[in-house]
N, CA, C and O atoms as a GROMACS GRO file, in nm:
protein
  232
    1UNK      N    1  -0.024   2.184  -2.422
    1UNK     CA    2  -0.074   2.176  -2.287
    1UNK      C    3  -0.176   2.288  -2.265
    1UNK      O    4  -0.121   2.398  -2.265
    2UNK      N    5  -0.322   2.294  -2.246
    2UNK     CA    6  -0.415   2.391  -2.224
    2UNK      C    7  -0.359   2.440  -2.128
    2UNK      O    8  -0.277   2.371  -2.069
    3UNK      N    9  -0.391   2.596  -2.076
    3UNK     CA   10  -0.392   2.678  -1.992
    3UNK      C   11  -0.471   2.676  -1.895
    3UNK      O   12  -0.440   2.760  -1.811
    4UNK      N   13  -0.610   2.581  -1.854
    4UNK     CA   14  -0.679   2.622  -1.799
    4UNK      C   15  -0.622   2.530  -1.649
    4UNK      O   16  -0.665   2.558  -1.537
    5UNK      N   17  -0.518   2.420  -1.675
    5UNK     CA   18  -0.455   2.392  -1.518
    5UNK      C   19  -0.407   2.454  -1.468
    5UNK      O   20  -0.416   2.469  -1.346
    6UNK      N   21  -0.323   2.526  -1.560
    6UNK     CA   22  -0.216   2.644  -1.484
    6UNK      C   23  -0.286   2.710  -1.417
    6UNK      O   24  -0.226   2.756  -1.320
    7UNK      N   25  -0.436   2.750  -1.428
    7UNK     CA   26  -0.495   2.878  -1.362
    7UNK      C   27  -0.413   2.820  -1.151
    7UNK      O   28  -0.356   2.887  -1.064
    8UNK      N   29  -0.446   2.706  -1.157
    8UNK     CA   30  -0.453   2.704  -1.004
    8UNK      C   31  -0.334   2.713  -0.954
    8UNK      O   32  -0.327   2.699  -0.832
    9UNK      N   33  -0.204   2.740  -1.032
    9UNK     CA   34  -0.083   2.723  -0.990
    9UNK      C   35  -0.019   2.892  -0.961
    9UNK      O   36   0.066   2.930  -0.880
   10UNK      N   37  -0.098   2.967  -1.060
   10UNK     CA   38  -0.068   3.102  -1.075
   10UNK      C   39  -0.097   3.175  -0.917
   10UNK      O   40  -0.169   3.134  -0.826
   11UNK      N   41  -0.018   3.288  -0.924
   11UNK     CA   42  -0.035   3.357  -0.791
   11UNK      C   43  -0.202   3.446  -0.803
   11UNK      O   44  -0.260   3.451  -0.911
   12UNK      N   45  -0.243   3.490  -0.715
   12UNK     CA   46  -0.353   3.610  -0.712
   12UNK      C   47  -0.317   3.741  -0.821
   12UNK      O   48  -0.381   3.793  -0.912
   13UNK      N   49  -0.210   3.760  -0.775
   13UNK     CA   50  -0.157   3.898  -0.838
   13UNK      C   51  -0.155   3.840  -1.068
   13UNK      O   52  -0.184   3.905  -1.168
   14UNK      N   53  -0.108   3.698  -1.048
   14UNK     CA   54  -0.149   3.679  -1.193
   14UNK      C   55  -0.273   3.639  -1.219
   14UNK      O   56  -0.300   3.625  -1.338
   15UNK      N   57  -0.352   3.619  -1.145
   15UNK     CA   58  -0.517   3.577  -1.180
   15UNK      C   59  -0.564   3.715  -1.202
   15UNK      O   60  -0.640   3.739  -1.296
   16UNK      N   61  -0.517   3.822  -1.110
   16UNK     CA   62  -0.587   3.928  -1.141
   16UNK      C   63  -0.555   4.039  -1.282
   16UNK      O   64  -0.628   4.126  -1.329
   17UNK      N   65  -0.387   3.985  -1.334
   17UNK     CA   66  -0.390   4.059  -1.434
   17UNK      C   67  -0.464   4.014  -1.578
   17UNK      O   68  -0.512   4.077  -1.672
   18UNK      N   69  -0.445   3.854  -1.540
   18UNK     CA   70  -0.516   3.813  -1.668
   18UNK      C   71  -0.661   3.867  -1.698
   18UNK      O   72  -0.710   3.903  -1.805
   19UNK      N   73  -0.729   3.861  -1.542
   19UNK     CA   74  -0.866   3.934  -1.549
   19UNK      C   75  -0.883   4.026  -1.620
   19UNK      O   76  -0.927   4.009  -1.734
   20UNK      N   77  -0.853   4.154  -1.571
   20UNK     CA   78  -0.817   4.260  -1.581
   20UNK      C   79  -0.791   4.268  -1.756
   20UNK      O   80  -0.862   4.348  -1.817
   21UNK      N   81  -0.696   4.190  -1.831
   21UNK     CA   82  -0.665   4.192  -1.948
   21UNK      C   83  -0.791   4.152  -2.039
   21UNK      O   84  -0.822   4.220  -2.137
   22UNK      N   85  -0.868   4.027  -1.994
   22UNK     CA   86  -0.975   3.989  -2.022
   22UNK      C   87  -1.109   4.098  -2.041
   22UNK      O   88  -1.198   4.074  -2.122
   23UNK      N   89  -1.108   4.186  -1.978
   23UNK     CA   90  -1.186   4.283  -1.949
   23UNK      C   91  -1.168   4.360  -2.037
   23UNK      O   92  -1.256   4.390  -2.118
   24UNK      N   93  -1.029   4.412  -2.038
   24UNK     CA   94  -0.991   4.517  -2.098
   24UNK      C   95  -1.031   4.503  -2.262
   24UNK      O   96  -1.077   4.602  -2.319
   25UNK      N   97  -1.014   4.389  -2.327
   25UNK     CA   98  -0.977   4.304  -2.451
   25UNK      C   99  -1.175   4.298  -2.502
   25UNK      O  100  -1.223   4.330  -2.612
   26UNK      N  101  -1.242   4.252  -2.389
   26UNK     CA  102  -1.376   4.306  -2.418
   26UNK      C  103  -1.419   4.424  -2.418
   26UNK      O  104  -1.521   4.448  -2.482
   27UNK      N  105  -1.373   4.498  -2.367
   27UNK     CA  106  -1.450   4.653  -2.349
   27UNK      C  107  -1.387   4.683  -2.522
   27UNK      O  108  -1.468   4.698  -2.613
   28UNK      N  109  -1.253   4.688  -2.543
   28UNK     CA  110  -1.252   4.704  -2.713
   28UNK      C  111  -1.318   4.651  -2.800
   28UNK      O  112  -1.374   4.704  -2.896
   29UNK      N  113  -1.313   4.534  -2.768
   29UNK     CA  114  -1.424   4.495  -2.854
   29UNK      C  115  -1.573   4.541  -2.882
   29UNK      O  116  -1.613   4.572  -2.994
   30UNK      N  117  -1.653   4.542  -2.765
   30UNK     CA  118  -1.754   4.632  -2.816
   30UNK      C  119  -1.772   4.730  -2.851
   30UNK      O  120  -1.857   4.772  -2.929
   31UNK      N  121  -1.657   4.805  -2.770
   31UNK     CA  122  -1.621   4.956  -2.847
   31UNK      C  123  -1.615   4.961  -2.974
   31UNK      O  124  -1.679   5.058  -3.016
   32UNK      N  125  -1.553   4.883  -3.081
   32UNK     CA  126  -1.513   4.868  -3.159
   32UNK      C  127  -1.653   4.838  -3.251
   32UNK      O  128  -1.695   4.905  -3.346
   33UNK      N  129  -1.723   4.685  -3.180
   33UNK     CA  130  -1.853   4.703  -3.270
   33UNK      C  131  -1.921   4.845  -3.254
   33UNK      O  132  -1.929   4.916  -3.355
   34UNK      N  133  -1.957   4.878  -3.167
   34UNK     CA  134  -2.051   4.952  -3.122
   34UNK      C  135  -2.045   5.068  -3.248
   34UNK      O  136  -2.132   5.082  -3.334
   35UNK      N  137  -1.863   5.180  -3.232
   35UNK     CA  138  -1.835   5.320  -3.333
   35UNK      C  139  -1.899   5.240  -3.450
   35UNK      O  140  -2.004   5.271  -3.506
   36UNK      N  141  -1.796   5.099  -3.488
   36UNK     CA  142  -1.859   5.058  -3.635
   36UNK      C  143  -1.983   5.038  -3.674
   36UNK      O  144  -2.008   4.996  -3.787
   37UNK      N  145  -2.071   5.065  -3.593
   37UNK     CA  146  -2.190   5.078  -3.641
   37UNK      C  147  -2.242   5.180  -3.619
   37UNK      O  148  -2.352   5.167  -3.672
   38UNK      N  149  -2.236   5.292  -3.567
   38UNK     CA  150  -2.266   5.426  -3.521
   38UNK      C  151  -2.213   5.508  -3.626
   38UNK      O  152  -2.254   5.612  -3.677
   39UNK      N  153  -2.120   5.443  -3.645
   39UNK     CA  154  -1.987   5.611  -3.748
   39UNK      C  155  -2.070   5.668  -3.858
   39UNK      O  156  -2.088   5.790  -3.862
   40UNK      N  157  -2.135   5.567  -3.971
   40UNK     CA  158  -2.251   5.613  -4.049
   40UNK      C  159  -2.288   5.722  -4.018
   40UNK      O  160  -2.254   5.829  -4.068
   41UNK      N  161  -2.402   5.690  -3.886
   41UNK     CA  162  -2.503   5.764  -3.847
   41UNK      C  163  -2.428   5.948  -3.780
   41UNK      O  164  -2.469   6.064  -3.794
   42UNK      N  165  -2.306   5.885  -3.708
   42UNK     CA  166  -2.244   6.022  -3.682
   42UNK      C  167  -2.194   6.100  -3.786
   42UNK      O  168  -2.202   6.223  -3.786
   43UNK      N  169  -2.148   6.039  -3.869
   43UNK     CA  170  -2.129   6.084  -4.058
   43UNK      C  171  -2.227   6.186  -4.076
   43UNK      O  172  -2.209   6.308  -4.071
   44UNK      N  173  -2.349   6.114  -4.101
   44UNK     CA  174  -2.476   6.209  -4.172
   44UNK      C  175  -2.502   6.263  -4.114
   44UNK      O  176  -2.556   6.358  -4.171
   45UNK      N  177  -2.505   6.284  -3.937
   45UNK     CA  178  -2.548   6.373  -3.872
   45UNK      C  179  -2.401   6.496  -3.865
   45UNK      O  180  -2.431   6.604  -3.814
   46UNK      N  181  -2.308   6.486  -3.894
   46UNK     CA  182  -2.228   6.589  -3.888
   46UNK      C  183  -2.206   6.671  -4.024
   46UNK      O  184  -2.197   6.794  -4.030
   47UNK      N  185  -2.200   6.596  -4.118
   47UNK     CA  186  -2.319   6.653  -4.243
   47UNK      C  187  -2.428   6.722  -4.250
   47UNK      O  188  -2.425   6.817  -4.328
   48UNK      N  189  -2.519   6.706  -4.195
   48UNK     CA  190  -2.650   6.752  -4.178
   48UNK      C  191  -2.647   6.886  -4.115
   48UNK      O  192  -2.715   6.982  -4.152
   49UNK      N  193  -2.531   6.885  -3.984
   49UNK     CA  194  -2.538   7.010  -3.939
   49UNK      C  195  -2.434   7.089  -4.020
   49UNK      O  196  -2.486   7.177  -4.088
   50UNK      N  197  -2.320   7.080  -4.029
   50UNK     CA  198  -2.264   7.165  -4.142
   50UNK      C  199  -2.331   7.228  -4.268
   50UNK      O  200  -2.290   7.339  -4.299
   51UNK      N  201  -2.438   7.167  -4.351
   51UNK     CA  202  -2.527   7.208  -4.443
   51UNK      C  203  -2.615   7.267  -4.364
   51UNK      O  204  -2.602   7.389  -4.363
   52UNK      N  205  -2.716   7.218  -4.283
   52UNK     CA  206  -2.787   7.384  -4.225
   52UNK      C  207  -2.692   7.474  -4.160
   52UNK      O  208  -2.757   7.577  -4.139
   53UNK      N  209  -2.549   7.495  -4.107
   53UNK     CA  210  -2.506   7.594  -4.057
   53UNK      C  211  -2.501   7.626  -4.201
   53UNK      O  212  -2.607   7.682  -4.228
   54UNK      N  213  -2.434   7.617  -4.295
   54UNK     CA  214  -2.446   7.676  -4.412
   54UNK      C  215  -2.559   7.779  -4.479
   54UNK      O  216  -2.546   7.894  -4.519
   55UNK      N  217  -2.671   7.693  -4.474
   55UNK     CA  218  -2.806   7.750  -4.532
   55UNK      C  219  -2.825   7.870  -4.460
   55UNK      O  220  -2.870   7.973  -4.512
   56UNK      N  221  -2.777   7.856  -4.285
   56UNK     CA  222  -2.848   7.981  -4.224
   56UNK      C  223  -2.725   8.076  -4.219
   56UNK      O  224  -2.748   8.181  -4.159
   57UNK      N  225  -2.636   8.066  -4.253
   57UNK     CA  226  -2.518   8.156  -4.314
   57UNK      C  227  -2.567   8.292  -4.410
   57UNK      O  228  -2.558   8.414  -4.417
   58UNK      N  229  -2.630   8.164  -4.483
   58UNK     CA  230  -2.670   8.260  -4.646
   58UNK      C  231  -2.765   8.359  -4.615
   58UNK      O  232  -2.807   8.434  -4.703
   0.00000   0.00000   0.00000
C-alpha cells in the first residue's frame, strides 16, 4: 500500500515530523557530498601549512 494516501489521514503534528525528517535526511546528505569532496583539498591544505610552519621553524 503506498504512503502517499496516508499523508491526508495523518495529524499536522505527523506531517510536520516527517517534514522535518525529510529535511534533516537532506541536509546530510549534502553535507556528506559536499566534506567528500572538500576533504582532499582540506588534506593538502593542512599539509601545506604544517610543512611551511616547519621550514620557518628551521
Amino acid at each position: 500500500m503506498p504512503l502517499i494516501p496516508r499523508w491526508r489521514y495523518m495529524t499536522d503534528e505527523s506531517k510536520a515530523l516527517v517534514k522535518r525528517g525529510a529535511v534533516s535526511l537532506l541536509v546530510v546528505f549534502v553535507a556528506v557530498v559536499v566534506l567528500r569532496s572538500l576533504l582532499p583539498w582540506v588534506l593538502l591544505g593542512l599539509i601545506a601549512w604544517l610543512f611551511w610552519s616547519w621550514v620557518r621553524r628551521r
